[in-house]
C-alpha positions in Angstrom: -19.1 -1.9 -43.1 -17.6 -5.3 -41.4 -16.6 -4.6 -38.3 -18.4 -1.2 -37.7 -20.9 -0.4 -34.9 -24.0 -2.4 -35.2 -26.8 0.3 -34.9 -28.5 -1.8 -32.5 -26.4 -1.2 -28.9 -27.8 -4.7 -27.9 -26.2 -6.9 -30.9 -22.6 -7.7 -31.5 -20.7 -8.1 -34.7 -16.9 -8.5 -35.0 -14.6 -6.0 -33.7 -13.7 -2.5 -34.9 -10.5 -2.9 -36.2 -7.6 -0.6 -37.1 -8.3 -0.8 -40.9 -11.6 0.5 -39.9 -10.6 3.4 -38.5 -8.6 4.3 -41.6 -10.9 4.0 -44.1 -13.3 5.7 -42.1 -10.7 8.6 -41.4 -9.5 8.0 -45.3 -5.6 7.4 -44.4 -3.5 4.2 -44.6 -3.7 1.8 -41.4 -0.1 2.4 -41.5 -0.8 6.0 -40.3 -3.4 5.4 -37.9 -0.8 3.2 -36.5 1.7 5.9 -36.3 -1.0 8.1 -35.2 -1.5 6.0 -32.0 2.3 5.0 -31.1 4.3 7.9 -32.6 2.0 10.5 -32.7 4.6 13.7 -33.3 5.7 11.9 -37.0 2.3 12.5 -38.2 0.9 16.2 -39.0 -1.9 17.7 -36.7 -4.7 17.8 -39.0 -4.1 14.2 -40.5 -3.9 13.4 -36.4 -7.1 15.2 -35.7 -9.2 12.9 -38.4 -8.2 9.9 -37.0 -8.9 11.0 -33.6 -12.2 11.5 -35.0 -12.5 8.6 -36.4 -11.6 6.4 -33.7 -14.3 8.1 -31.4 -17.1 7.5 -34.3 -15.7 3.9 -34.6 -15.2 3.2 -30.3 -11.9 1.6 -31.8 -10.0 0.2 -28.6 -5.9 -0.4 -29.6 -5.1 -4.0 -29.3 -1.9 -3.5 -26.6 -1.7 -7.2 -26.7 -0.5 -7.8 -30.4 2.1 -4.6 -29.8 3.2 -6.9 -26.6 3.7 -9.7 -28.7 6.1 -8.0 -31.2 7.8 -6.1 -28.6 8.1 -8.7 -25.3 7.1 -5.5 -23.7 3.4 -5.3 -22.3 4.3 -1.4 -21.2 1.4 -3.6 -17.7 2.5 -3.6 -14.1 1.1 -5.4 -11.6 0.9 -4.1 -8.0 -0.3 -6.2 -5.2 -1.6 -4.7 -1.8 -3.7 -5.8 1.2 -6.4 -3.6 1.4 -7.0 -0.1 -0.3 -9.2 1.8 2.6 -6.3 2.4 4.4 -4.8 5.6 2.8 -1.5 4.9 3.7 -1.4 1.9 1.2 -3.9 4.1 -1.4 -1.0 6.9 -1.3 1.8 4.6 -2.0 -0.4 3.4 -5.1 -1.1 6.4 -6.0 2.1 7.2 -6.3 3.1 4.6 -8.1 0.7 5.0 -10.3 1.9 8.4 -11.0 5.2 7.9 -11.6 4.8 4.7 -14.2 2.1 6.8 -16.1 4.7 9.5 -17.0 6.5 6.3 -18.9 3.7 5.1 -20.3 3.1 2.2 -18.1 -0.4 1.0 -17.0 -0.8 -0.4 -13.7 -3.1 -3.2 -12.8 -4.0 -3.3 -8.9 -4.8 -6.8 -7.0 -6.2 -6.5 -3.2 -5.0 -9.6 -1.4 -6.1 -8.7 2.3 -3.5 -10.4 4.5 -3.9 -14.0 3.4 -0.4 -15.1 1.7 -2.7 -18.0 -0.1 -4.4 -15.3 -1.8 -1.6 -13.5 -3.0 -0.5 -16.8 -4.4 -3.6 -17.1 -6.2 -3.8 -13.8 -7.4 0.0 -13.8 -8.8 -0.7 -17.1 -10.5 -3.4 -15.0 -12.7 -1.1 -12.1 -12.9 2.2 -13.8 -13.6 0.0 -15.3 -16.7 -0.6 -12.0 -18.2 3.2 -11.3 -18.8 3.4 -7.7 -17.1 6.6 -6.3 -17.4 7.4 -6.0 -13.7 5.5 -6.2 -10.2 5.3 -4.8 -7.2 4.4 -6.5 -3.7 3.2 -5.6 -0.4 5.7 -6.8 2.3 8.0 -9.8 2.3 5.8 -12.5 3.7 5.1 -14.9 0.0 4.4 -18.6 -0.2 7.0 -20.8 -1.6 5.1 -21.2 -4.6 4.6 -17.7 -4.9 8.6 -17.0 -4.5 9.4 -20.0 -6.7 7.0 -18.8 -9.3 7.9 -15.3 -9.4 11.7 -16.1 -9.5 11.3 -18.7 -12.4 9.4 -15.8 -14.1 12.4 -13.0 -15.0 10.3 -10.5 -14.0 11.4 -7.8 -12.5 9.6 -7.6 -8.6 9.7 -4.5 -6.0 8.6 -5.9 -2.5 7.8 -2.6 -0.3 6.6 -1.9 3.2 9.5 -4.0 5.2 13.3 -5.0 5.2 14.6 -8.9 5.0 18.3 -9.9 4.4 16.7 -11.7 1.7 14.3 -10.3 -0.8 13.0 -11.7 -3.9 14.7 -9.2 -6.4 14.4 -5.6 -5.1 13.0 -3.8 -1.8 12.2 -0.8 -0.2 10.7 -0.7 3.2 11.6 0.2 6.5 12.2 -2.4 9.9 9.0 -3.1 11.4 11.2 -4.2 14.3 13.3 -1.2 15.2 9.7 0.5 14.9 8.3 -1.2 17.6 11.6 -0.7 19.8 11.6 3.1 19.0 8.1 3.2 20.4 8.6 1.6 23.4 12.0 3.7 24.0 10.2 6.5 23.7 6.9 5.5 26.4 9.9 4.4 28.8 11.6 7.6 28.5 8.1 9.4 29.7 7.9 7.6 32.2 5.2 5.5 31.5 5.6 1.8 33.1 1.9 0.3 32.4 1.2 -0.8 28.8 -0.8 -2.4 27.0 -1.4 -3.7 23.0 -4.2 -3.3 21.0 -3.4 -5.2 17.3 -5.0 -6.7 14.4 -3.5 -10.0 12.9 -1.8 -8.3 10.5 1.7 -9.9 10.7 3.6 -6.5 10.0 1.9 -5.3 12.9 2.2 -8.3 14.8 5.8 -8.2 14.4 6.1 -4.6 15.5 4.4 -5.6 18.8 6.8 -8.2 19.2 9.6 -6.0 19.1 7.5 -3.7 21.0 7.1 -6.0 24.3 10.5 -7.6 23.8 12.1 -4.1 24.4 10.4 -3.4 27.4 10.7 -7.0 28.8 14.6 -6.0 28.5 14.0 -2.8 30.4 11.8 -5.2 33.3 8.6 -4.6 31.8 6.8 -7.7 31.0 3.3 -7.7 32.0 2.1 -6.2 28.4 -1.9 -6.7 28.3 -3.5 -6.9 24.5 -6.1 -7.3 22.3 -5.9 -8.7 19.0 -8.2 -8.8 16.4 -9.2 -10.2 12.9 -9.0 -8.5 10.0 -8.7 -5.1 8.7 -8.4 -2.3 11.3 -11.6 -0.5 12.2 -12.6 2.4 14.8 -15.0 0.1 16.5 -12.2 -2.4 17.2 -10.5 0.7 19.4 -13.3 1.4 21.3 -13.5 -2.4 21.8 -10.4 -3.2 22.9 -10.1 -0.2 25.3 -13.5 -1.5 26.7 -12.1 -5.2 27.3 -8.7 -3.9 28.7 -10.3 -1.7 31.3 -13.0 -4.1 32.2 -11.0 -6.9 32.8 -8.5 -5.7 34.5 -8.2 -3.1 37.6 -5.0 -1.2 39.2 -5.2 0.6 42.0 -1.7 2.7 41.3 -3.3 5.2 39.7 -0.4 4.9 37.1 -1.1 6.5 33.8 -1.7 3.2 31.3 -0.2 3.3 27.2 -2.1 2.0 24.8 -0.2 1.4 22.0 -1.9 0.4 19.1 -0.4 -1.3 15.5 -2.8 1.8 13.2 -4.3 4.8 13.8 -7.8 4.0 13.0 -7.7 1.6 16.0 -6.1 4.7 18.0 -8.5 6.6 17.1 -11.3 4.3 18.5 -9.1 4.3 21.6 -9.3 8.0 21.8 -13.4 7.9 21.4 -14.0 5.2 23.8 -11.5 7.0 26.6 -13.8 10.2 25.7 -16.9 8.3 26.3 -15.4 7.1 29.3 -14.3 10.6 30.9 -10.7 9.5 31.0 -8.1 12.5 31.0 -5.5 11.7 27.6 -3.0 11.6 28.6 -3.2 12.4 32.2 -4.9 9.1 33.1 -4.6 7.3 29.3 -1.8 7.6 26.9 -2.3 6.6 23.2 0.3 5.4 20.6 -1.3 4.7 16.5 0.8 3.8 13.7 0.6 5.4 9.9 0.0 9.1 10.7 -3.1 9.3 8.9 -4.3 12.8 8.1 -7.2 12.7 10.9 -4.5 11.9 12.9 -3.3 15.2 13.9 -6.7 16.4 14.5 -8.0 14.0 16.9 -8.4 15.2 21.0 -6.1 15.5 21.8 -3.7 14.9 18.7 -2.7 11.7 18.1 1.1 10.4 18.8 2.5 7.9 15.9 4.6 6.7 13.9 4.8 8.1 10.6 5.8 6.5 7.4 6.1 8.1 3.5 3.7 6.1 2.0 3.7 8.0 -1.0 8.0 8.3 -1.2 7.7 4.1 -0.6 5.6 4.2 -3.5 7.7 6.4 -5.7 11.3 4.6 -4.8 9.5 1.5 -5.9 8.4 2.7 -9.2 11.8 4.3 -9.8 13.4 1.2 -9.2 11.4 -0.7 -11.6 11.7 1.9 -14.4 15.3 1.3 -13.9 15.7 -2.1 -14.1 13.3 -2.2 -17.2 15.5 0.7 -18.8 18.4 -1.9 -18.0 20.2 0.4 -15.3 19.1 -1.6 -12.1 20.7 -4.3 -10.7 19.3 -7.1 -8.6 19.2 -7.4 -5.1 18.7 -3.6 -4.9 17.7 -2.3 -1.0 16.4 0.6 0.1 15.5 1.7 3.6 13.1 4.6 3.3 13.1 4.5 7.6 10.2 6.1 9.8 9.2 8.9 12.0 8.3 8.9 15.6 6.0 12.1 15.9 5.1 13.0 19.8 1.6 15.2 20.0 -1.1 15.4 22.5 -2.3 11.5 23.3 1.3 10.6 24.8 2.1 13.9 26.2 3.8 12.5 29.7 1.8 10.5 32.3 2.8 14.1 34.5 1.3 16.3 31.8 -1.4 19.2 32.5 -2.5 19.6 29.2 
């Protein structure tokens, strides 16, 4: 039969097609077409042989000709730095989950943090006509905003504030972030700090908000280390490394590392260990996410905490309800954060 199997795995014919399936299941196409897009007007056993049939034939639905007819692709597009970091992988995840219960399919990009990529990779998205996409963070090229504006699609940016975003937005301030943090060390008593970053420029922006608050409250010789790339542990036991070989203090003052993730915390926390420095008697540590090793570290680890998966959810929510035509533009949501105090910060006077 045309467009049927070959019995040879390693030579290609045309195609199945739909009319394949229903002469192999002996219905109308017609009703394998109901079958696969309105399945409750067709009767269980007639469903049942065409389910059979399509799993003899391998028949894969062409979504794109249904696109066509409708405008709708029923595709979104996310976009997202990195995926190994499960802060981002939750709010995916979630996302994922809620556009699946309204038959959406999502289709992930990884753009690190390079905005040139993300222009590159929207070009090749933006060309497959999904019906809405959804951004990491507010940082874009100007082709990328120009492009994604003279597309009508709707577009979620998450994982930061601006007075001005594309269409819609959910996030939370990066800046008032790094102030709480530094409120908070300043209220322990801690007067010694120091940074230890990737180039991230969410986290980059958190430090300087970070070391702008305390060079308000006098504080201004902030030490740091920045690195390239993605976070890693290794860059934590690095950077504690450099910052106590470089520089001494004979005060005896308790020094805070705070650093712009977890994982990089949590390479503080092994390198002080290695080191035989008392946390938080001699060392105090600050990460960023609240990871789920992060509560499990040694001593736990203080951060901030942000709903990755809720940020992920909003987002989706917002997109079904523009699509459904009960959103507006311009649509802002502030989803906020959570300072949460535990072991690694515990006071530069604490006995624990």
């Amino acid at each position: 039969m045309a467009g049927m199997p070959p019995d040879n795995p390693d030579s290609f014919g045309a195609p199945v097609t739909l009319s394949d399936v229903a002469r192999l299941a002996g219905v109308a196409p017609m009703t394998v077409s109901r079958c696969l897009n309105q399945p409750d007007t067709v009767r269980s056993a007639t469903r049942l042989k065409v389910q059979r049939a399509i799993e003899q034939t391998g028949y894969v639905q062409n979504r794109l000709a249904g696109a066509l007819r409708s405008s709708r692709s029923r595709l979104v597009a996310v976009v997202m730095p990195m995926v190994t970091n499960p802060i981002f992988s939750d709010t995916f995840q979630a996302i994922n989950d809620r556009l699946a219960r309204d038959g959406y399919q999502v289709l992930l990009g990884v753009s690190g943090y390079e905005r040139e990529h993300e222009q590159e990779l929207l070009e090749v998205i933006l060309s497959r006509r999904p019906d809405g996409i959804i951004l990491t963070g507010t940082l874009h090229t100007t082709a990328s905003r120009t492009r994604l504006r003279a597309a009508r699609v709707p577009v979620v940016e998450t994982w930061d504030l601006t007075p001005e975003p594309i269409d819609m937005l959910v996030g939370f301030s990066h800046e008032q972030a790094g102030r709480a943090v530094a409120l908070q060390l300043l209220a322990q008593g801690y007067r010694r700090f120091a940074l230890v970053a990737v180039d991230d420029p969410r986290g980059l922006r958190r430090a300087e908000s970070f070391t702008r608050t305390l060079a308000e409250q006098g504080v201004v010789d902030v030490r740091r280390q920045v690195f390239p790339g993605t976070p890693t542990l290794a860059m934590g036991r690095l950077g504690l490394s450099a910052l106590l070989d470089e520089h001494t203090d004979q005060s005896g003052a308790p020094l805070a590392v705070v650093c712009t993730s977890d994982t990089i915390a949590h390479g503080v926390l092994t390198e002080a260990a290695a080191r035989g420095i008392r946390v938080p008697q001699h060392l105090a540590v600050m990460g960023f996410g609240d990871m789920s090793f992060a509560a499990h570290t040694f001593p736990a680890l203080s951060t901030v905490r942000i709903d990755g998966a809720l940020m992920g959810d909003t987002a989706a929510q917002m997109l079904l309800e523009r699509l459904q035509g009960q959103g507006s533009a311009g649509g802002v949501r502030d989803i906020g954060f959570t300072l949460v105090q535990r072991g690694s910060t515990g006071g530069p006077h604490s006995d624990r």
